[in-house]
PDB file of N, CA, C and O in Angstrom:
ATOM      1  N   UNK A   1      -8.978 -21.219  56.722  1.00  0.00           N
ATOM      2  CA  UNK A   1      -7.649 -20.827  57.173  1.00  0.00           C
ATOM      3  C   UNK A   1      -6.674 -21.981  56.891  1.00  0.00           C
ATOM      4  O   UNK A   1      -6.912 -23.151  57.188  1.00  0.00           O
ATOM      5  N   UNK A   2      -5.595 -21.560  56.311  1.00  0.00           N
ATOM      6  CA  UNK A   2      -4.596 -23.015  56.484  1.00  0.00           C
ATOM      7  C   UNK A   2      -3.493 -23.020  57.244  1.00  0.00           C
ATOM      8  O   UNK A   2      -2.661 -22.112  57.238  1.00  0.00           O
ATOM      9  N   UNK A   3      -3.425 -24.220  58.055  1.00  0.00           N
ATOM     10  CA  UNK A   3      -2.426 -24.784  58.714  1.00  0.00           C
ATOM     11  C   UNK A   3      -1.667 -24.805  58.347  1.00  0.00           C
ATOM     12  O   UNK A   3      -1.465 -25.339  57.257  1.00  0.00           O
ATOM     13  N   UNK A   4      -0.495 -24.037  59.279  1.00  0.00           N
ATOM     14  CA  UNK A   4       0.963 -24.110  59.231  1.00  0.00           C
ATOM     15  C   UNK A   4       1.382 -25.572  59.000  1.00  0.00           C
ATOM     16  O   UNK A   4       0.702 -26.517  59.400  1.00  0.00           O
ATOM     17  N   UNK A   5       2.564 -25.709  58.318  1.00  0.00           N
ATOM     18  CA  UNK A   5       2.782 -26.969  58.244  1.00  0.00           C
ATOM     19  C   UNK A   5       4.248 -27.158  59.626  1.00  0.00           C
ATOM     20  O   UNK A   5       5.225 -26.435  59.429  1.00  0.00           O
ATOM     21  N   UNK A   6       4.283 -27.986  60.744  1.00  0.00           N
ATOM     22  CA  UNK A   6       5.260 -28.181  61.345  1.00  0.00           C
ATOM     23  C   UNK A   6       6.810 -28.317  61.162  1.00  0.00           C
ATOM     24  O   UNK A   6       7.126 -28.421  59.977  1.00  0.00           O
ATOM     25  N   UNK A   7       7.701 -28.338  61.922  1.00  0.00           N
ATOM     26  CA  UNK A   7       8.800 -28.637  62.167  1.00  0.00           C
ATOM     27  C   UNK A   7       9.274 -30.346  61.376  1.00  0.00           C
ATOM     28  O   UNK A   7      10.120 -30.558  60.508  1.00  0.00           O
ATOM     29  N   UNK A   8       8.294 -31.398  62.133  1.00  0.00           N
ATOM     30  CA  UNK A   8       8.296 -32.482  61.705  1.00  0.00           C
ATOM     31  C   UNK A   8       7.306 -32.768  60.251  1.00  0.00           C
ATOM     32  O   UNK A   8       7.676 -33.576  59.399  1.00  0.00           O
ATOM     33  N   UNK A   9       6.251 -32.126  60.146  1.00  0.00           N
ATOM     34  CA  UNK A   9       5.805 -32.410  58.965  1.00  0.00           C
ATOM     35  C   UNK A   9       7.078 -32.067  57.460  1.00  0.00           C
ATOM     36  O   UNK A   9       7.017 -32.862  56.522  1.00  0.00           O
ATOM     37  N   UNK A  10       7.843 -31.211  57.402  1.00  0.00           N
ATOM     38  CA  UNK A  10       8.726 -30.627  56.519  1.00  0.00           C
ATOM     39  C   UNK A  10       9.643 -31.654  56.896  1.00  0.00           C
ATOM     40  O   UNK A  10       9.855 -32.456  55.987  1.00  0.00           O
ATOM     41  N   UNK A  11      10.402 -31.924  58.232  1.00  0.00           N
ATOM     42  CA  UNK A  11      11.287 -33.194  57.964  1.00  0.00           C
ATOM     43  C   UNK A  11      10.626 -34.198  57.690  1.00  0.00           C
ATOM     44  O   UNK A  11      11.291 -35.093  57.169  1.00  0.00           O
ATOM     45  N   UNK A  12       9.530 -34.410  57.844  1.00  0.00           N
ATOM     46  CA  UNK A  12       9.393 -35.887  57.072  1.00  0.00           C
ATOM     47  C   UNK A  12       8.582 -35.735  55.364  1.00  0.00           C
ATOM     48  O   UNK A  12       7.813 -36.414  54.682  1.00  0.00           O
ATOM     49  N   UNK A  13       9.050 -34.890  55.286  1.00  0.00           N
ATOM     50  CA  UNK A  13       8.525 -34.678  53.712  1.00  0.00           C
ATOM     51  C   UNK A  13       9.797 -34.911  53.493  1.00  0.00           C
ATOM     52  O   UNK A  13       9.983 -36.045  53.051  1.00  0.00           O
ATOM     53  N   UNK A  14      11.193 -33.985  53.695  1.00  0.00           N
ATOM     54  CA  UNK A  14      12.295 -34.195  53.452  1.00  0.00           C
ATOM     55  C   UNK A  14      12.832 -35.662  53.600  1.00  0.00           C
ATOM     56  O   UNK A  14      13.405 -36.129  52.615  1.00  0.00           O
ATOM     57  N   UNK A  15      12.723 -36.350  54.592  1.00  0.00           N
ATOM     58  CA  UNK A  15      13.112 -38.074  54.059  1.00  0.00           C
ATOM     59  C   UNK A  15      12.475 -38.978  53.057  1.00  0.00           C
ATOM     60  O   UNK A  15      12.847 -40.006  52.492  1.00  0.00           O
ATOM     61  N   UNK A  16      11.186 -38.117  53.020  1.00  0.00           N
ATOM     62  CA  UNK A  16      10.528 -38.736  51.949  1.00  0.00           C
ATOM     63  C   UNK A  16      11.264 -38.415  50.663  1.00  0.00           C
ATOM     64  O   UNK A  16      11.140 -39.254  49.770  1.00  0.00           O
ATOM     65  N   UNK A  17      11.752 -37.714  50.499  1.00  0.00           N
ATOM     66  CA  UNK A  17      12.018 -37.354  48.907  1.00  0.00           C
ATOM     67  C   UNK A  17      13.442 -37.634  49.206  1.00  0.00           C
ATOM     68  O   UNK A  17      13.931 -37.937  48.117  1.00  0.00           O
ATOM     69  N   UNK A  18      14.540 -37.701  50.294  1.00  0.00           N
ATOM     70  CA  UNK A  18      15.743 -38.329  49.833  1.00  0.00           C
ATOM     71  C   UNK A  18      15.624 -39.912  49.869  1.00  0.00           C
ATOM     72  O   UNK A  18      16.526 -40.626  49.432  1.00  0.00           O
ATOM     73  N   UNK A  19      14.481 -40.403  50.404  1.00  0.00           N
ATOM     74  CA  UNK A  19      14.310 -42.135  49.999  1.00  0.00           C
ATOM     75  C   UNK A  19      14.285 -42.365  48.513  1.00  0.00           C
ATOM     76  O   UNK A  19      15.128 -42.912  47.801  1.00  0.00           O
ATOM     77  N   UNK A  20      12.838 -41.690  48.131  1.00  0.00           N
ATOM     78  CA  UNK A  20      12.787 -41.669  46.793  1.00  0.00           C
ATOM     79  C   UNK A  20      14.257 -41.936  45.887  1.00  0.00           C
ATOM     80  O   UNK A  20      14.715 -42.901  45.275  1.00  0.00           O
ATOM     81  N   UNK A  21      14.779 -40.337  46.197  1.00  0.00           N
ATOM     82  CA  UNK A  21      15.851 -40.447  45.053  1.00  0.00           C
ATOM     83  C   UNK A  21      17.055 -40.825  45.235  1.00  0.00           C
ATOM     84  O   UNK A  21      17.991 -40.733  44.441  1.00  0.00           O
ATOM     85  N   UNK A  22      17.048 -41.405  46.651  1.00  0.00           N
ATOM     86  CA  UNK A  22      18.188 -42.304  46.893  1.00  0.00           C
ATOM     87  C   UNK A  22      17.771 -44.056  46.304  1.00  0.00           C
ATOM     88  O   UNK A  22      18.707 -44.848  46.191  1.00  0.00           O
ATOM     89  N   UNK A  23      16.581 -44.434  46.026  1.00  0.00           N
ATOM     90  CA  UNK A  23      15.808 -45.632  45.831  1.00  0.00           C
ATOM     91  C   UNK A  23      16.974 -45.294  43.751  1.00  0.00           C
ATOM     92  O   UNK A  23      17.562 -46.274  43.293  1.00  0.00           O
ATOM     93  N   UNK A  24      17.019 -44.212  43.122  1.00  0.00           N
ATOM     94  CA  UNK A  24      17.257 -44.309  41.971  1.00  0.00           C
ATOM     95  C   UNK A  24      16.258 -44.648  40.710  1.00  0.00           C
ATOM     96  O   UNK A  24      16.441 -44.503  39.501  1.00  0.00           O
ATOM     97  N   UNK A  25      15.348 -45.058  41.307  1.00  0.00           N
ATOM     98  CA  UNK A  25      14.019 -44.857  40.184  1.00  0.00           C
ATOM     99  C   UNK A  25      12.910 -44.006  39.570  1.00  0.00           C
ATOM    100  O   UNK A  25      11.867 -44.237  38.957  1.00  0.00           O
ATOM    101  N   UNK A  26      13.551 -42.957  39.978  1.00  0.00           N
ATOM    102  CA  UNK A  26      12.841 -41.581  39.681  1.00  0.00           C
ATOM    103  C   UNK A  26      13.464 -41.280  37.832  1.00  0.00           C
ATOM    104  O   UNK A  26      14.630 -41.475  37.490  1.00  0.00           O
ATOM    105  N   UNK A  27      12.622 -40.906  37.122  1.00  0.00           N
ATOM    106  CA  UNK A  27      12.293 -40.039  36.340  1.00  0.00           C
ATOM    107  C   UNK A  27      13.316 -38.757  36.391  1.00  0.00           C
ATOM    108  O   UNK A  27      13.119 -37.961  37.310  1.00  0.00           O
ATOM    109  N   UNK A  28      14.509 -38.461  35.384  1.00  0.00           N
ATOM    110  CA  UNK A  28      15.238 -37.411  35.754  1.00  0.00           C
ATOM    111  C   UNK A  28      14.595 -36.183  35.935  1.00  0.00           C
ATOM    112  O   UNK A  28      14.792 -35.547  36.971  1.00  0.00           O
ATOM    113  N   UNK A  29      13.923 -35.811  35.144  1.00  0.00           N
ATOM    114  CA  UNK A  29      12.964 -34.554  35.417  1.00  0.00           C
ATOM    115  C   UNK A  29      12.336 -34.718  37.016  1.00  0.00           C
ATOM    116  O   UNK A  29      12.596 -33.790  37.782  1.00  0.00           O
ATOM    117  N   UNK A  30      11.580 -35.778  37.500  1.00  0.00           N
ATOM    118  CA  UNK A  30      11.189 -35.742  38.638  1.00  0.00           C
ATOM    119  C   UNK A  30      11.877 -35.931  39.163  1.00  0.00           C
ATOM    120  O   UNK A  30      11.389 -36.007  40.290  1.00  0.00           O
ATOM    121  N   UNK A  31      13.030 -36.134  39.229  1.00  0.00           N
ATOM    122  CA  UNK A  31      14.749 -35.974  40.479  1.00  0.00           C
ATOM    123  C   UNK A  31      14.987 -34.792  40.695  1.00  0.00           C
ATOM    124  O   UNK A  31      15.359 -34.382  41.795  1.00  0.00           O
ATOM    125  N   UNK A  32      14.783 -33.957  39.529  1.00  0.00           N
ATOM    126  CA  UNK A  32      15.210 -32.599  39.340  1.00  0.00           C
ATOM    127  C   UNK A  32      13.987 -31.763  40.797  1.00  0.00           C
ATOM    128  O   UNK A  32      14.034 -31.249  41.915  1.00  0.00           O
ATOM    129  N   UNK A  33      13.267 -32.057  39.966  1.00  0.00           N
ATOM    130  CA  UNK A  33      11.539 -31.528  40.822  1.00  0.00           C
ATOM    131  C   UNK A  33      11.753 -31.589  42.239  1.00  0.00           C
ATOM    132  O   UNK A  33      11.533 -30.679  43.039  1.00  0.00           O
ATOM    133  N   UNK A  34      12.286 -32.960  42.533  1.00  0.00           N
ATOM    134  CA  UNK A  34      12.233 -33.550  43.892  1.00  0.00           C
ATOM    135  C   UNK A  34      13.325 -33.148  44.779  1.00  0.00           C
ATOM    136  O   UNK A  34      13.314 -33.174  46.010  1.00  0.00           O
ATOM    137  N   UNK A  35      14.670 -32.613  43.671  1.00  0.00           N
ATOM    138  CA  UNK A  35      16.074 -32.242  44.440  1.00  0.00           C
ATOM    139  C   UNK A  35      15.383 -31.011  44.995  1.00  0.00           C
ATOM    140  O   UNK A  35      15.361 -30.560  46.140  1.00  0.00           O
ATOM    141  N   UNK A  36      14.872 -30.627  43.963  1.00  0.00           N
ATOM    142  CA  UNK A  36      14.444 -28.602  44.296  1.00  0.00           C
ATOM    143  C   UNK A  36      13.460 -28.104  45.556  1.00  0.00           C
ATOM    144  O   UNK A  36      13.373 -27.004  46.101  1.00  0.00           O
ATOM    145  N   UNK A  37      12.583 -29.676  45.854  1.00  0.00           N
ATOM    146  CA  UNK A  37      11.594 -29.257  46.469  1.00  0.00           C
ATOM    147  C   UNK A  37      12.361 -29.320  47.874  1.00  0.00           C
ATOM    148  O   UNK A  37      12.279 -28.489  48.779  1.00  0.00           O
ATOM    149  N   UNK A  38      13.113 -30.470  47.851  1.00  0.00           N
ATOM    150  CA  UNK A  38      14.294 -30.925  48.959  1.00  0.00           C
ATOM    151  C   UNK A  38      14.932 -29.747  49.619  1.00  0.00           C
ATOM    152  O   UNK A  38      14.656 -29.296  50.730  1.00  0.00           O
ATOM    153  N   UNK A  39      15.956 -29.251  48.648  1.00  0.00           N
ATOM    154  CA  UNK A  39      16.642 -27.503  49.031  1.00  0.00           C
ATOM    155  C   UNK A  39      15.521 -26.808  49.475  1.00  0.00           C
ATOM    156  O   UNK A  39      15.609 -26.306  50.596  1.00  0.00           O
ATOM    157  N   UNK A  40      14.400 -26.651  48.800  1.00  0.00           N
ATOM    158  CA  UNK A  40      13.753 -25.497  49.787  1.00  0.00           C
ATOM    159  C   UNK A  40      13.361 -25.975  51.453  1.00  0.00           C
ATOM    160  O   UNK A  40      13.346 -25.195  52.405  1.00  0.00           O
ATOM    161  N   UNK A  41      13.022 -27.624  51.520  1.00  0.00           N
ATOM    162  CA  UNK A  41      12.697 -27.824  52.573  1.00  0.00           C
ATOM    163  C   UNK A  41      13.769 -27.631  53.220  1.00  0.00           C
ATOM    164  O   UNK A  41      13.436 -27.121  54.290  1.00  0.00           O
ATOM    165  N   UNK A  42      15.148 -27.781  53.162  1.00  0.00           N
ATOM    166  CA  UNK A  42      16.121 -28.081  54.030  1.00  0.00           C
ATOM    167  C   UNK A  42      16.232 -26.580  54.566  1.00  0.00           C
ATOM    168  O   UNK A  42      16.231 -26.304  55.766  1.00  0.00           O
ATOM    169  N   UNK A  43      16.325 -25.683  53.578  1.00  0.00           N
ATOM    170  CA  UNK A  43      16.598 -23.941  53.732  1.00  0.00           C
ATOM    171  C   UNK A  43      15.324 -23.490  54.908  1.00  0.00           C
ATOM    172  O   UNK A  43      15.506 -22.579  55.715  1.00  0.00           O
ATOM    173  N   UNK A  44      13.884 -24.389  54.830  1.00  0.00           N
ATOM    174  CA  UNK A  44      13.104 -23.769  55.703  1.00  0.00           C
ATOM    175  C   UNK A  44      13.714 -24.513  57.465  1.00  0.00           C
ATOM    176  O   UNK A  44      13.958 -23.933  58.523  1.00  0.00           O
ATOM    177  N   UNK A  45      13.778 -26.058  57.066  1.00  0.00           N
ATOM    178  CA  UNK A  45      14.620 -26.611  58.123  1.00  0.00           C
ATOM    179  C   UNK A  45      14.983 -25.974  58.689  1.00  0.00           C
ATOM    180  O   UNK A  45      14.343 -25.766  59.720  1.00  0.00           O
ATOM    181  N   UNK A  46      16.474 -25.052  58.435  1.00  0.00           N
ATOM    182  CA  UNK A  46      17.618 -24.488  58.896  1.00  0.00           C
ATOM    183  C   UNK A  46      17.317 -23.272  59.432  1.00  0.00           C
ATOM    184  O   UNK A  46      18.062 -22.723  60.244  1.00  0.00           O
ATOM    185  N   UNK A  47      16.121 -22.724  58.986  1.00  0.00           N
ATOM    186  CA  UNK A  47      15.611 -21.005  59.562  1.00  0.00           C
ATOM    187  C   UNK A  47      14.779 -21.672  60.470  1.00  0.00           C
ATOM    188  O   UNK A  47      15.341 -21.139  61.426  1.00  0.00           O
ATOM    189  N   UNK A  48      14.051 -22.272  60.930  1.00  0.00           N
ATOM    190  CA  UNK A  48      13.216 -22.788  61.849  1.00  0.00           C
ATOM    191  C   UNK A  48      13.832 -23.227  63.052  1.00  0.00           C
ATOM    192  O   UNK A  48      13.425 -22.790  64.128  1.00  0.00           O
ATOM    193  N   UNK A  49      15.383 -24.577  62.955  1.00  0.00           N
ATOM    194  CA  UNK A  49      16.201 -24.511  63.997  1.00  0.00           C
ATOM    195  C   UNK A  49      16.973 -22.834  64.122  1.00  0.00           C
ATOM    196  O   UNK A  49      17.289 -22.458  65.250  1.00  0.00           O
ATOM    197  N   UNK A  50      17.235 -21.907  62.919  1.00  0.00           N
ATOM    198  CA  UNK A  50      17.961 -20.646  63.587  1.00  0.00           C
ATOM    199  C   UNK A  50      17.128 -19.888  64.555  1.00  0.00           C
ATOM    200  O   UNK A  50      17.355 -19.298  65.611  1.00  0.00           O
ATOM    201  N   UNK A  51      16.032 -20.123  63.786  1.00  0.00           N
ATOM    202  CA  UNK A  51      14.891 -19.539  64.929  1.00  0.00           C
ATOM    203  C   UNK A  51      14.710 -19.877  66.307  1.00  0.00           C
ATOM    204  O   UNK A  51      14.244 -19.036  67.076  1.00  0.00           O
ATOM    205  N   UNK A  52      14.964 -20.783  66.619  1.00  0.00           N
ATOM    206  CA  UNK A  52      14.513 -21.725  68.056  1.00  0.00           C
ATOM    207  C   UNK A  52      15.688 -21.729  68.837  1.00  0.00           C
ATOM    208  O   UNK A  52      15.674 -21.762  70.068  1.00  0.00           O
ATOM    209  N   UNK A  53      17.040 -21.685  67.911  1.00  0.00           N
ATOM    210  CA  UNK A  53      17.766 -21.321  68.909  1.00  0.00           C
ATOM    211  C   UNK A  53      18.529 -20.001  69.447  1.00  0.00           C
ATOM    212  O   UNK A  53      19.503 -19.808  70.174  1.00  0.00           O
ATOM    213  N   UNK A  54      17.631 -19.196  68.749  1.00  0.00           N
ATOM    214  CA  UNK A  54      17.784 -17.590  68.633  1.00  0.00           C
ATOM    215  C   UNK A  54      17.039 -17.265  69.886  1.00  0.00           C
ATOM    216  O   UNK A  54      17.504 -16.548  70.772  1.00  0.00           O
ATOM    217  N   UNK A  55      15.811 -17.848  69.919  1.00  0.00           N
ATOM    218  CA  UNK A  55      14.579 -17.414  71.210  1.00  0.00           C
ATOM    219  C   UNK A  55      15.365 -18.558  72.437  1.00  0.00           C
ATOM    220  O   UNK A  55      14.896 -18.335  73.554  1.00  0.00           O
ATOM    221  N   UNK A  56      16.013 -19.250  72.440  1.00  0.00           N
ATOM    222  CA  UNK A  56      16.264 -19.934  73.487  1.00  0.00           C
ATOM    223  C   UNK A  56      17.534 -19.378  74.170  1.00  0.00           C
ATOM    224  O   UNK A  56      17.714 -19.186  75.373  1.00  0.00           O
ATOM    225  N   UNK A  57      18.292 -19.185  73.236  1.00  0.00           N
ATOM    226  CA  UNK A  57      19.273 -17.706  73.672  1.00  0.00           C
ATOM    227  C   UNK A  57      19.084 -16.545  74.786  1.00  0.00           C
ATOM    228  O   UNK A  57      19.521 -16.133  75.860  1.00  0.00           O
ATOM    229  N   UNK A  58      18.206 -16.329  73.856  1.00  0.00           N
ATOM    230  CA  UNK A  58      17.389 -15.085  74.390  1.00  0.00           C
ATOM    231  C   UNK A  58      16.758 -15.104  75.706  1.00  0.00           C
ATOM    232  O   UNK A  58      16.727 -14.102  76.420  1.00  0.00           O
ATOM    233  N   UNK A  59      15.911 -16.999  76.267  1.00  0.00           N
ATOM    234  CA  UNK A  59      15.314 -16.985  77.667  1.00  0.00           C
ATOM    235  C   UNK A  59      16.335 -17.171  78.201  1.00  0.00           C
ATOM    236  O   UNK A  59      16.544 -16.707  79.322  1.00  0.00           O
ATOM    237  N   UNK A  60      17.093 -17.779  77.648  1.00  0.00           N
ATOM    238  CA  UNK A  60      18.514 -17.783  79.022  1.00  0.00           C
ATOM    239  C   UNK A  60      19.551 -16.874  79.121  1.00  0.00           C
ATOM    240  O   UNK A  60      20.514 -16.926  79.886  1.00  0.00           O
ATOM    241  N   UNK A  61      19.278 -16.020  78.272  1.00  0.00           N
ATOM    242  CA  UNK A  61      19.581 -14.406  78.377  1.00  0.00           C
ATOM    243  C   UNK A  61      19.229 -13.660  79.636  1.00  0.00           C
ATOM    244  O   UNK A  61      19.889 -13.253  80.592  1.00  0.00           O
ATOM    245  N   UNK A  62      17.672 -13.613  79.225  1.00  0.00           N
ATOM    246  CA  UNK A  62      16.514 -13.340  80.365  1.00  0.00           C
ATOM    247  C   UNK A  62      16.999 -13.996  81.865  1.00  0.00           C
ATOM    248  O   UNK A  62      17.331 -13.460  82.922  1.00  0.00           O
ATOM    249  N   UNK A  63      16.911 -15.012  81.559  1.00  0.00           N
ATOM    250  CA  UNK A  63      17.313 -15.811  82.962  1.00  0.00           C
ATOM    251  C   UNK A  63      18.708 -15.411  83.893  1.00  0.00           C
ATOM    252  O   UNK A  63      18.786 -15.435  85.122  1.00  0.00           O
ATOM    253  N   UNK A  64      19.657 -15.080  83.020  1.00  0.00           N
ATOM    254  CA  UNK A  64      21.334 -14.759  83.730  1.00  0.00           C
ATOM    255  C   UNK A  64      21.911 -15.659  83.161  1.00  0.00           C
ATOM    256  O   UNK A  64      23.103 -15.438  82.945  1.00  0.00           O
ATOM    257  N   UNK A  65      21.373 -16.950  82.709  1.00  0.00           N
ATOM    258  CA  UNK A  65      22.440 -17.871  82.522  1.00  0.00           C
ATOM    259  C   UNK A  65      22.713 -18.254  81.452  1.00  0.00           C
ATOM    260  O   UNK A  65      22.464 -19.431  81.189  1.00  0.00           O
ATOM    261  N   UNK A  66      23.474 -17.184  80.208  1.00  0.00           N
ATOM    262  CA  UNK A  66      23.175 -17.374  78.857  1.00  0.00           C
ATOM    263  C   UNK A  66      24.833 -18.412  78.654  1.00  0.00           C
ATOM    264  O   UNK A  66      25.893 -18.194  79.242  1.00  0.00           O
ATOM    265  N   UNK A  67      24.608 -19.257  77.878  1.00  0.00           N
ATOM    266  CA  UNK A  67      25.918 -20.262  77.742  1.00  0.00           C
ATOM    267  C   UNK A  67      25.920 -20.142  76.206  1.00  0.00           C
ATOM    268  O   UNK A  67      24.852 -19.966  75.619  1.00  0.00           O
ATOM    269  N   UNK A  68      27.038 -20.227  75.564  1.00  0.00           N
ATOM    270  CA  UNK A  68      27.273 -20.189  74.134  1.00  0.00           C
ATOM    271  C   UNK A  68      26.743 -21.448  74.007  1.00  0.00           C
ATOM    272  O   UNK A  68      26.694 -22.248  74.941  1.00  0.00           O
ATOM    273  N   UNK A  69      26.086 -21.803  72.177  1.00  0.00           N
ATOM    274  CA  UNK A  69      25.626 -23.163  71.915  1.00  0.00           C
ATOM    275  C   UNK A  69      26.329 -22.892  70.720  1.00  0.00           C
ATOM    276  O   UNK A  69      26.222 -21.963  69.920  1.00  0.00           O
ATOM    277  N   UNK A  70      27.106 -23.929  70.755  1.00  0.00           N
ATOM    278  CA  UNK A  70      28.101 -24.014  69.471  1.00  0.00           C
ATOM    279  C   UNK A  70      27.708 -25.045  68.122  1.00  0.00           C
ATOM    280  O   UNK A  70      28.522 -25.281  67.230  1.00  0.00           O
ATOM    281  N   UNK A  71      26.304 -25.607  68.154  1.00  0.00           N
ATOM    282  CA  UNK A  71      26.321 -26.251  67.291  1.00  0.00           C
ATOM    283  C   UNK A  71      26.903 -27.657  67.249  1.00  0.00           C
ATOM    284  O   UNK A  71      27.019 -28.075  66.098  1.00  0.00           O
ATOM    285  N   UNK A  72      27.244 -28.379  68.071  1.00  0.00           N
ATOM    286  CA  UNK A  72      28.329 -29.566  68.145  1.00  0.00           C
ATOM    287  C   UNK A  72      27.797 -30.740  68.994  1.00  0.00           C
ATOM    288  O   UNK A  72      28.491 -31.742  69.164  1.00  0.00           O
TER     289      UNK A  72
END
């Protein structure tokens, strides 16, 4: 069976690869590789926090005490 990969495992793949190609010694082709792999991590990032704060919504929905979260 394989393990989900975490929340933090994907961000720290993601600093890993903007060190890299912020370091400037990458191989343009492997910048390219590394930008691409980057966007997908960030896109899973961003559905994972939409997710979490979709269900947290939702318990304090449940609860009565739903407060807007504006992101800020």
């Amino acid at each position: 069976m394989v393990k989900a990969v975490t929340f933090e495992e994907n961000l720290a793949a993601l600093e890993d690869i903007v060190k890299r190609l912020e370091n400037g010694d990458v191989p343009l082709e492997e910048a390219i590789a590394e930008f691409q792999k980057g966007m997908k991590l960030s896109k899973t990032l961003q559905k994972t926090l939409k997710n979490a704060e979709a269900t947290l919504v939702k318990v304090m929905a449940d609860d009565g005490t739903e407060e807007v979260f504006d992101g800020q």
